[in-house]
Each structure stands twice: as structure tokens, then as C-alpha cells.
N, C-alpha and C positions, 0 to 999 in steps of 0.2 A: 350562272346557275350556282346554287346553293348547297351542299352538300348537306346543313345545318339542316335542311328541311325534308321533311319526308316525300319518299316518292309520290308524286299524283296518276293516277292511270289515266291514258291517254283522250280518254270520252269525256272527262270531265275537265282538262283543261280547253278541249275544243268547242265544248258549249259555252264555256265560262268566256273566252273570246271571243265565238259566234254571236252573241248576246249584247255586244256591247256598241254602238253609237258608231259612225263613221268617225266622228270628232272623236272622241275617244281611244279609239283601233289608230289614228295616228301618235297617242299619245301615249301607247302601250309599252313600245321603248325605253322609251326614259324615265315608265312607273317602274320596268321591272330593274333595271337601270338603280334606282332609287331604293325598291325594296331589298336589294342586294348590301348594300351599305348600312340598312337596319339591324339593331340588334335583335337575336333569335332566344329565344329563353324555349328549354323545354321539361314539362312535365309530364311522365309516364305517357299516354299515348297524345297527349295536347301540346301544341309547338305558337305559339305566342310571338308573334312580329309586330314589334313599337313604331309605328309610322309614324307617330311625333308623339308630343305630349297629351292628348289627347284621345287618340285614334289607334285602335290596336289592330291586326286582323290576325284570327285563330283557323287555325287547323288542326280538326279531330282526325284522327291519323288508327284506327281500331286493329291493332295487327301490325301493325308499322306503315298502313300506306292510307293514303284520299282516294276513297272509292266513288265518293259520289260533291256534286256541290254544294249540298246542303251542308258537308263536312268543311266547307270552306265559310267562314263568317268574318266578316268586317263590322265594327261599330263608327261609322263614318257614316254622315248625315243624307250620302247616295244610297247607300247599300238598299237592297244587294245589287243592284246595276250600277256599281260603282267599277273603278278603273284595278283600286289595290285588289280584288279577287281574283279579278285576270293575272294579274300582274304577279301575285303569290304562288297560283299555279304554273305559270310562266317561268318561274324564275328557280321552281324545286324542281327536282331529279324526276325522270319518267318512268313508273314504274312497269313492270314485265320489261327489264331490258337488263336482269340479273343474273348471272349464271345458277343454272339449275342445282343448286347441292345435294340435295337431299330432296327425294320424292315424298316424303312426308313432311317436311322440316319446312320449319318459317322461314327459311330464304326464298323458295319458290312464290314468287309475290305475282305472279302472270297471273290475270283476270280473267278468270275459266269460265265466267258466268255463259259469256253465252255456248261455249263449247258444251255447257251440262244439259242448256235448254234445246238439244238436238241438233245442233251443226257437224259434232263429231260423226255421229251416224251419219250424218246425210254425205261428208268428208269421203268418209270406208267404202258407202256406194258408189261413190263416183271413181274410185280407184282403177277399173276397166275401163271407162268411159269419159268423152270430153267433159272440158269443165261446168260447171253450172252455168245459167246467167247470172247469178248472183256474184259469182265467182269472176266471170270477164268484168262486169260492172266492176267490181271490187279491185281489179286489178289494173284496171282503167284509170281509177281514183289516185289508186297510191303512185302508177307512172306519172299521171298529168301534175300530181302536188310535188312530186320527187321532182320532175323538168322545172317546175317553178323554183324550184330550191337551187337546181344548179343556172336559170335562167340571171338569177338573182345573186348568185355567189355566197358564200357564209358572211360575207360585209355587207350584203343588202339582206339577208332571208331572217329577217327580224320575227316578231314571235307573231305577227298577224298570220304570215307564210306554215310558219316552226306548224301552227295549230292546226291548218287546215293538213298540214302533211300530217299530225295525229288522228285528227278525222278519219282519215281516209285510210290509215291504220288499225282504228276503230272497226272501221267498215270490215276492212280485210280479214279482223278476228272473227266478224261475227258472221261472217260467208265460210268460215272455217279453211283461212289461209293464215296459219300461225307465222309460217317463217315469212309471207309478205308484209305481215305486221309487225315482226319481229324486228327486220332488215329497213322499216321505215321509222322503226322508234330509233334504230341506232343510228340512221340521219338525223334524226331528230338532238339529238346526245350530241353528236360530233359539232355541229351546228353550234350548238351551245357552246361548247367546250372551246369552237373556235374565236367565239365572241367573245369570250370572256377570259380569253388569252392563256385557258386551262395549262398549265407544264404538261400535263401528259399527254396533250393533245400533237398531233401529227397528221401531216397534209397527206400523205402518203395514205395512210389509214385508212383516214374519211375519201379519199375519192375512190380507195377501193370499194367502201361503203358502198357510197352513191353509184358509183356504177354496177356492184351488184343488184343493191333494188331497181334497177333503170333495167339489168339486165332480164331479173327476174318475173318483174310484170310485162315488159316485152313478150318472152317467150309462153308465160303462162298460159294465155287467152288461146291460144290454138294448142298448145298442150293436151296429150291421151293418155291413157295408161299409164306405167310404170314412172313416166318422166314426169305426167301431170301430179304423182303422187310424191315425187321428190320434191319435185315447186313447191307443191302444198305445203309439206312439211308438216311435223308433229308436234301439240304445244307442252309436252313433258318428252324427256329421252325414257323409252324404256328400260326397266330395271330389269335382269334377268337374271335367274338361281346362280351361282357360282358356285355352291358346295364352301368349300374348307382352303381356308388359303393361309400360306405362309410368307409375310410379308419382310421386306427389309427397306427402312428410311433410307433415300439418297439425299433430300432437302427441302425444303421451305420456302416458299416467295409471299412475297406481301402483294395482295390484291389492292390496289386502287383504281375505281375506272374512273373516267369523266362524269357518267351517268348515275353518280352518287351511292355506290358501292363498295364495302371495301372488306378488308376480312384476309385469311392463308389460306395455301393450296399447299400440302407437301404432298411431293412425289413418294412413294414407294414402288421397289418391283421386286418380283415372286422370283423363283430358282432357275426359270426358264427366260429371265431378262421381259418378260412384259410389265407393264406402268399400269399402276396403279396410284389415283387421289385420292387424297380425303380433304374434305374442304369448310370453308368455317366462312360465308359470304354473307353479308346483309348490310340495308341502309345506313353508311358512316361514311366520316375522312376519312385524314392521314394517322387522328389519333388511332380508331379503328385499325389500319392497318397496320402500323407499327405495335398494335395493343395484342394479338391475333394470335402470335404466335407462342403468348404463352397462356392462351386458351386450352381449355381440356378439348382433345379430339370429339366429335360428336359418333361413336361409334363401341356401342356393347357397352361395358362396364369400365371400361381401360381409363384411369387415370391420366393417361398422358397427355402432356402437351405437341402442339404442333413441332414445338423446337426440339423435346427430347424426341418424338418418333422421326424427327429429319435423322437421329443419330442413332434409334431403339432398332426393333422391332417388333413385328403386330402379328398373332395368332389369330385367323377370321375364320368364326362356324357360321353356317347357313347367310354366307355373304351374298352380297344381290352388285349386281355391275353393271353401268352405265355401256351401250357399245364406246364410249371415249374411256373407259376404262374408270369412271369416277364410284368410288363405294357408296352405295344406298347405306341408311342407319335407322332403318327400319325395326319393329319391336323385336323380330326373333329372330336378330343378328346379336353375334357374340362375340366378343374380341379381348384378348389378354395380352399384356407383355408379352413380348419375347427379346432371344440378342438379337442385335443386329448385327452388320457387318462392315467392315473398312471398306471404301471406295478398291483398293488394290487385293483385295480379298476375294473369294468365290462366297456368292454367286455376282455381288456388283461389280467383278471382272470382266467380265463378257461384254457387257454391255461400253466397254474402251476398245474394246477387238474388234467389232465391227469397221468395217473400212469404211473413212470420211467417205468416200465416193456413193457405198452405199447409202449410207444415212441422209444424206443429202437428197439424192435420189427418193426416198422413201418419201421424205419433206416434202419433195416437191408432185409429186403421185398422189400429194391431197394427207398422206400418213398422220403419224409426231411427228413434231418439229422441232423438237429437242435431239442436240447434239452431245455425245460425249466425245471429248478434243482431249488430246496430251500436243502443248504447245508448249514454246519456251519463249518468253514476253521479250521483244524488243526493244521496246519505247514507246514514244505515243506521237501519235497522226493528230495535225488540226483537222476541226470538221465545220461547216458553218454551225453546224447546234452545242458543240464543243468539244474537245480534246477525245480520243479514245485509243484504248490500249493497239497496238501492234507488235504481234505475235506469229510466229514461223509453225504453221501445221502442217509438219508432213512435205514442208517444203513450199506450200503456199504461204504466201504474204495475206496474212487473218487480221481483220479491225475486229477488234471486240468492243463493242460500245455498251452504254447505262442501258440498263432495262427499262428504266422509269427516270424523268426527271423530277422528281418531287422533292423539293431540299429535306422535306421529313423524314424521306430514305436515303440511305447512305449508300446506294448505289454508283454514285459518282465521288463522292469522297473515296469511298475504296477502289475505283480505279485508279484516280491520284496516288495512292499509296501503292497499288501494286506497278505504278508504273516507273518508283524505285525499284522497283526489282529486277531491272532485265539482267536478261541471264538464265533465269530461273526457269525451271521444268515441270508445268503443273499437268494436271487433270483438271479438268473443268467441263462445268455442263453449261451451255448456250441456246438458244433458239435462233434457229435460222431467220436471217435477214434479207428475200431475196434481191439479188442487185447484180450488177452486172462485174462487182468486184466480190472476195470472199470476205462474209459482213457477218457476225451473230450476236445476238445481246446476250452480254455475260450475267450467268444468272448464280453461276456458283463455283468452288475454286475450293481445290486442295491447302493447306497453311501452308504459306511458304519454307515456314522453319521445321512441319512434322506434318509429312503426308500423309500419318495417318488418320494427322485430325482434316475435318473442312470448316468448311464459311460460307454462310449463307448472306451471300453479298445483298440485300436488299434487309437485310434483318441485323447481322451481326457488326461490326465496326472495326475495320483491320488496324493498328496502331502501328508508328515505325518502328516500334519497338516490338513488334513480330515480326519484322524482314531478316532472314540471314544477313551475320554479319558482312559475310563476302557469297559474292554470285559468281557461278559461273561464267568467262564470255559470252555472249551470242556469238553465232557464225559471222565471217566477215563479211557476206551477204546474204539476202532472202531475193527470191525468185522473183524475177520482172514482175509486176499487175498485169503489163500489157497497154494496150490500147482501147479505150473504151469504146464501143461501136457509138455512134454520133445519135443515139436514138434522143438523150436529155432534149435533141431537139423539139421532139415531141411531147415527151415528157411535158417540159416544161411550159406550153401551153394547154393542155388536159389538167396540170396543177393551177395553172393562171383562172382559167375558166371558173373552178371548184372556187378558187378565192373569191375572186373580182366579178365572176357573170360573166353574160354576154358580151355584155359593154369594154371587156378590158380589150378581147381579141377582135370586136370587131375597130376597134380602135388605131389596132397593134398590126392590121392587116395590110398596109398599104404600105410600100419599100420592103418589106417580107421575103430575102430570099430565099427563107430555110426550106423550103418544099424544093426550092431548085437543087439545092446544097444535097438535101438527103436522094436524092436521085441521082447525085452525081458518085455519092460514095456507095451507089449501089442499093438502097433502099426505098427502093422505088415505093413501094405500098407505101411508108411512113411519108413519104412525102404527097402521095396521094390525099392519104387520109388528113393531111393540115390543112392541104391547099382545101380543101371540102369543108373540114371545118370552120378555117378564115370563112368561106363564102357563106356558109350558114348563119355564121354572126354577123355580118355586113349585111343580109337580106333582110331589109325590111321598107315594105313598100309606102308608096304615101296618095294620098286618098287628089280628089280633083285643085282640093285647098292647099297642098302642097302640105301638108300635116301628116305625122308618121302611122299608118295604120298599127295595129295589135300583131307584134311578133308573133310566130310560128315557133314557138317553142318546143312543139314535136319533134321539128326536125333539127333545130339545133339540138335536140337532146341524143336526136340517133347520128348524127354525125361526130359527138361527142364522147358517147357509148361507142360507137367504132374502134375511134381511135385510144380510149381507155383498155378497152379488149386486145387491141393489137398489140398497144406499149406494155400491157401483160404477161400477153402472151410470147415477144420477143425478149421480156428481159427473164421470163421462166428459162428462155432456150439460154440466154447469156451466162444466167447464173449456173446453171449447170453446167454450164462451159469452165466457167472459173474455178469451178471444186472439180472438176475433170471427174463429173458423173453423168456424161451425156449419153456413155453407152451403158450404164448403169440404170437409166430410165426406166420406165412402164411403159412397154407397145401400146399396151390401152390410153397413152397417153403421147402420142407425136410430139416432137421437138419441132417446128419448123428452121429449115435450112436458110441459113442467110448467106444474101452473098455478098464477098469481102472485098471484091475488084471492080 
């Protein structure tokens, strides 16, 4: 996937594939393969790909995105049933799969068409009521393409598969299920991302991915009421009045996704410790995001950039807010300068008072998941993805890892350099990591040498020549990890599966005795749901000629989805464990009990 290329929306790469030859559809690969290696030249909305000397193919791009195929042209002696049209839409970023920033604003690139030509309405009626037929259909489409994606693995689910999984995403919008479309474009991304060997890309992510949308068309089709309107889901978050707000900068982060988006988010929060973003998102790399943050905020008149309101702060009249707390920049918002304040100052005090056990808890209740930690750095842990900071919180043993692997952020270079510094007593903001140890990607950090300045570790660049000259000791220990409950057994084939398909586990199933293993150390269900799984991958029957009939990829997908759900739902309960916020939870939200003997 191409980040150089404008988003395409999802209906137009699916017919652009649909359209094309048997003979062709296996050649798709290694066209897009091919066009990925081409140079990209772009003019104002026109993006230009040199297939060789001869052969160009353009994409009119009106707004920043490929709405239709006619915007897709190849001068190649097939066109337009040639191979590079597929292959150009194939290979660029899928559009509606951006973060929402602005309700008004050109980041909202989601293809509303057919929500305007009456699906929203027909949506609203069905709110009391079962779902439509359109709607089971639809949901039917995006499970049975989703199963093929995990039937086939991210190493098999090449772009023939990738398209029908947009298809059916397609469908899903125009039955008016945004977030099934939504949840199938982001398979679709991750997909890509893992093919093409993306740095930001992570296995863990994507099969949370995959098993939400596996989850989510499951449940939908018999869905009523209140729950079938969650499923549904809305294809904008609503904005709603906020009056007059007094904001203070805490920091910055650089957006990059895999799905060709990039752009800042800085946090701010109001006197009472709630969050508040302002966000600056659209089709680009890494120059985009490292370029971002000394953009002008897009909010009222204010001059600012992302980087000085990470440190200013923001006066908001007739402000509008996302429920994630994101600020609308709508015409009769008004926003001016103000101070800001120190991390150790009132009002960004408060929010280091909160007790890790609660915050954590909040995190995991579905909340933010943004932590504020006072840690004092250890040293650093190997990891198989690479080196990360170890830090003593409050008496836990805390990994603080890169937010992002992308060498164009300095996210990892400045852990290397803080991780001179043990000894040292910071504040820092993190995103929880859940896991069965205490994990959070470090997103920002007090100076070592002047707590009243910070660092916006994906943006700014710590030098050794800002570490104090001498550090304090650390403690002469930090508190056991513990024992990790043997679930990785699990784990580690529900991640195998996502990779490799069917094929790896039914392969992997014969001498197997982790299902005996997890029932002896008292996890009986985990080893339940393997041995299920094994067998659903091994089933597959063979016709009178001793030839293999057409897998059952239904039911390897719900034996798969089980045990994705359960290794979820046991490492929610672990992790909570580990930050010792189990009693700290949300009743509305059960822990199950595991047992240890």
C-alpha cells in the first residue's frame, strides 16, 4: 500500500477487481506488487503512476479521494479492462477509514452518498426494531468476506479477497451499517499493512480487528433495539453545543496510520481534568506527520500551532464536542490564546493524582486510555520488536515502549536516550497497553533536566546533552512481574491463524499438547477452545475421488472468534491484575475469575 496515492473508496476498487478476467485476478499480485515500485508524481488533485516508459495510469482524486472508476485511467493498449487500474486501486489507501476531525472539515472523507439517498432514515426507524433484510444480507456479506480473510491469513488474502472484503463493505454502508463497513475497511488496511511489511503495523491490532468485525456481523442479524443500534453505529460522531471552555495544552502526537493518513492530535484538558483534542488529519506519510505539528490549529481565529498549544493555552466560545471529547471547527466557533500551564501546576495537577489503579480501570471499562504515571526509569527490557524503557510505578515493574515504529519519528531514538537516565523521576503520559504484564506506549515525558519543561516524544528529539549530569539511584529492587498465566498458549495460535490461515493450524495440530498443558494448570476453557479450534482446521472432507471438498470456513471462523474473545477477555482480567485494579473495575463490566491450582 501506497501512502503517495490518494485514498480510493471502497465500491470502486471492488468493481475495478470484479471486472477483470480470471487470468488476470491471478495476476493482480504482482501488478500491484509492481505498481508499488513506480514512481508517483502528484499535481493538485491528479496523481500520475509511470508503469514504464510508455504507459502511465492517472488518478483524479476531487477533494483528495477516487470516488468513482472513471477517475481511475490507464493509457495502456487494454484499458480500461486492463490489469494496472485494479492494481492502482489495490495498492492506494482506502478511503472512510480516517479519523473523523472535523464535522465540517476535509478530513471526513467517508462516502455519505448513499446515507443522503435514504438509508439514514430507514437506520433511525429501525432503532426499536429488528434489523432489516438488507441489513442481515449485509451483514452476512461482510462475516462470510471477513472468514475468508482469516481462512486465508494476511500471507494468502491477496487483493482478489482484500476487494471482495470492500464489496461487502460497500454493501454494508449502503444498508446503513457504518461501523460494519467501517470495521471491514479496517481489515482491509491492516491486511495491507501486513503485506507490505508496514513498521506500524502489529499482529495484535489487526486480529483484534478481525475479530471485532467476525464479532460484530455474528451478533448483528438477530440484534433489536438498543444493541442493534449500537451495531449499527453512526457514520459522523455527533457534535454537540459545549458553550465556553477554558483549555490548557498537555501534548502532541503524530498521527500516522497504515491506511494512508497522517496529520497531529494535541491533547488539551479544561480546570476539571477532562480531555479535550484538536486534530489536524488527512491523506499523507511520515512527511505529513512529522510536518503537522507546526501546522496552525484548525479552530476560530488562533494562530497557533499544534506544538505551541501542546505548551499555550486555548480560550473556546460557542465550542461543539465530539462525545470522545474531540473539538468541532465549525464557523461560529471562536477560539483565542490563553496561558497555559506546567504539567506540576493546577489545573494539569490533578490529573497525576489519580490513582494508577484507577486509571487503569477506567482504560479498561472501554474509557481514555491515556495514563498519567510519575515513574522513575530503570533501564531497558529486550522485547522481540525491540529494546523498551523499564520503569518502577508506584512500585510496579512498568515497560514503557515506542508508540510508533516509524524511523521518521523519534519515538525510539528517544527512548534510547532516556534510557541514560535511570534514576531519574519523571511524569509522563502513556496509553495503556493491555497484557498480562504492566505495559504503556510512552507518548510524552517531563525534561529530564527541567520538569517544568516537557517532550513530546514522537515529535521533539531528546539529545544526551539534555540528561542531568548525575541521576539519582534506582531502588535496589522493583517488585516481582510474577508469573505469567500460560494463556500465550492460546494466544499464540489465534495470532498464527491471522497470519498463516487455516493451513498453518491445521498443519500444527497433530503431537499438540498445549490444550492438555492448559487444563492442567487449571485452564480448562483455554484449552477447550484450542483443542476446537485444532479440529476445525483439520476438518475438511473429501468427496468419493478422495479429493478435498470446499472448507467450512463458517465454522473455523466461530471457533476462532471464541477463542479470540476468550484470550481477551482473560488477558482484560490479567491485566488488571498486574496494575492491581481488579477491585477498582466497573460491575457493569465482570472480571472473570481464573483459577490458579
Amino acid at each position: 500500500m501506497s501512502p503517495d496515492l490518494p485514498p480510493v473508496v471502497p465500491s470502486v476498487t471492488a468493481d475495478l477487481v470484479g471486472a477483470l478476467s480470471p487470468r488476470l485476478r491471478k495476476r493482480l499480485d504482482a501488478g500491484v506488487a509492481k505498481l508499488a515500485a513506480c514512481a508517483v508524481v502528484r499535481d493538485g488533485d491528479t496523481v500520475r503512476i509511470a508503469v514504464d516508459d510508455t504507459t502511465d495510469v492517472v488518478l483524479h482524486a476531487p477533494g483528495g479521494t477516487v470516488t468513482s472508476a472513471d477517475a481511475i485511467r490507464c493509457g495502456c493498449l487494454l484499458a480500461p479492462g486492463c490489469l494496472h487500474r485494479a492494481a492502482a486501486a489495490s495498492a492506494a489507501p482506502v478511503a472512510g477509514d480516517a479519523p473523523v476531525t472535523d464535522p465540517a472539515g476535509a478530513e471526513a472523507k467517508e462516502s455519505t452518498a448513499a446515507v443522503q439517498t435514504g438509508t439514514a432514515g430507514q437506520a433511525e426507524r429501525a432503532d426499536a426494531e429488528a434489523a432489516t433484510a438488507d441489513q442481515r444480507a449485509a451483514a452476512r456479506a461482510v462475516h462470510g468476506a471477513a472468514a475468508a480473510v482469516l481462512e486465508a491469513g494476511t500471507d494468502g488474502a491477496g487483493a482478489v479477497l482484500q476487494a471482495e472484503l470492500l464489496r461487502a463493505a460497500h454493501t454494508a454502508r449502503l444498508a446503513g451499517l457504518p461501523r460494519a463497513c467501517a470495521a471491514a475497511v479496517s481489515v482491509v488496511t491492516g491486511v495491507r499493512a501486513a503485506r507490505s511489511a508496514d513498521p506500524g503495523y502489529r499482529l495484535a491490532d489487526f486480529a483484534d480487528a478481525l475479530a471485532g468485525v467476525l464479532g460484530l456481523t455474528h451478533r448483528l442479524p438477530q440484534a433489536t433495539g438498543p444493541e442493534l443500534t449500537e451495531l449499527r453505529g453512526t457514520v459522523r460522531q455527533p457534535y454537540r453545543p459545549d458553550g465556553s471552555l477554558r483549555l490548557y495544552g498537555l501534548f502532541s502526537e503524530p498521527v500516522l496510520t497504515a491506511s494512508g493518513y497522517a496529520g497531529a492530535v494535541t491533547w488539551t484538558a479544561d480546570a476539571h481534568g477532562r480531555l479535550y483534542t484538536v486534530s489536524d488529519v488527512a491523506p499523507g506519510g511520515p512527511a505529513r506527520a512529522t510536518g503537522a505539528a507546526d501546522r496552525t490549529v484548525r479552530i476560530g481565529d488562533t494562530a497557533l500551532t499544534h506544538r505551541e498549544l501542546s505548551r499555550a493555552g486555548l480560550a473556546v466560545s460557542g465550542a461543539t464536542v465530539s462525545p470522545t471529547g474531540r473539538l468541532g471547527a465549525g464557523a461560529a466557533v471562536r477560539a483565542v490564546r490563553a496561558p497555559g500551564a506546567a504539567w506540576p501546576s493546577e489545573p494539569l495537577d490533578r490529573l497525576w493524582t489519580v490513582p494508577v489503579a484507577e486509571q487503569v480501570a477506567r482504560a479498561l471499562d472501554g474509557g481514555q486510555d491515556l495514563l498519567f504515571l510519575e515513574v522513575t526509569l530503570m533501564g531497558t527490557v529486550r522485547e522481540a520488536s525491540g529494546d523498551c524503557l523499564l520503569a518502577d510505578c508506584a512500585g510496579l515493574p512498568l515497560r514503557l515502549a515506542a508508540a510508533h515504529d516509524d524511523p521518521s519519528l523519534p519515538y525510539r531514538d528517544n527512548l534510547r536516550v532516556l534510557a541514560a537516565a535511570r534514576g531519574s523521576r519523571l511524569r509522563v503520559v502513556a496509553r495503556l497497553v493491555p497484557g498480562p504484564l504492566p505495559r504503556a506506549l510512552l507518548l510524552a515525558t517531563e525534561h529530564p533536566s527541567d520538569p517544568a519543561a516537557r517532550l513530546d516524544l514522537g515529535l521533539d528529539r531528546l539529545q544526551q546533552a539534555d540528561l542531568p549530569t548525575r541521576t539519582v539511584p534506582p531502588p535496589a529492587a522493583v517488585a516481582s512481574a510474577g508469573d505469567e498465566a500460560p494463556l500465550h498458549l492460546l494466544r499464540r495460535r489465534v495470532h498464527q491463524a491471522v497470519s498463516g490461515g487455516r493451513r498453518v493450524l491445521a498443519l500444527s495440530r497433530d503431537g499438540s499438547g498445549d490444550g492438555v498443558r492448559l487444563r492442567r494448570l487449571g485452564l480448562a476453557t483455554a484449552g477447550d477452545l484450542l483443542d476446537d479450534l485444532h479440529s476445525a482446521a483439520a476438518d475438511r472432507a473429501r468427496d468419493a475421488f478422495g479429493r478435498l471438498l470446499a472448507s467450512d470456513t463458517d465454522r473455523f471462523a466461530r471457533a476462532w472468534l471464541a477463542a479470540a474473545v476468550y484470550t481477551s477477555a482473560v488477558e482484560r482480567a490479567l491485566c488488571a491484575n498486574a496494575w492491581g485494579a481488579t477491585a477498582a473495575m466497573s460491575s457493569r463490566h465482570p472480571i472473570p475469575r481464573l483459577r490458579t491450582s
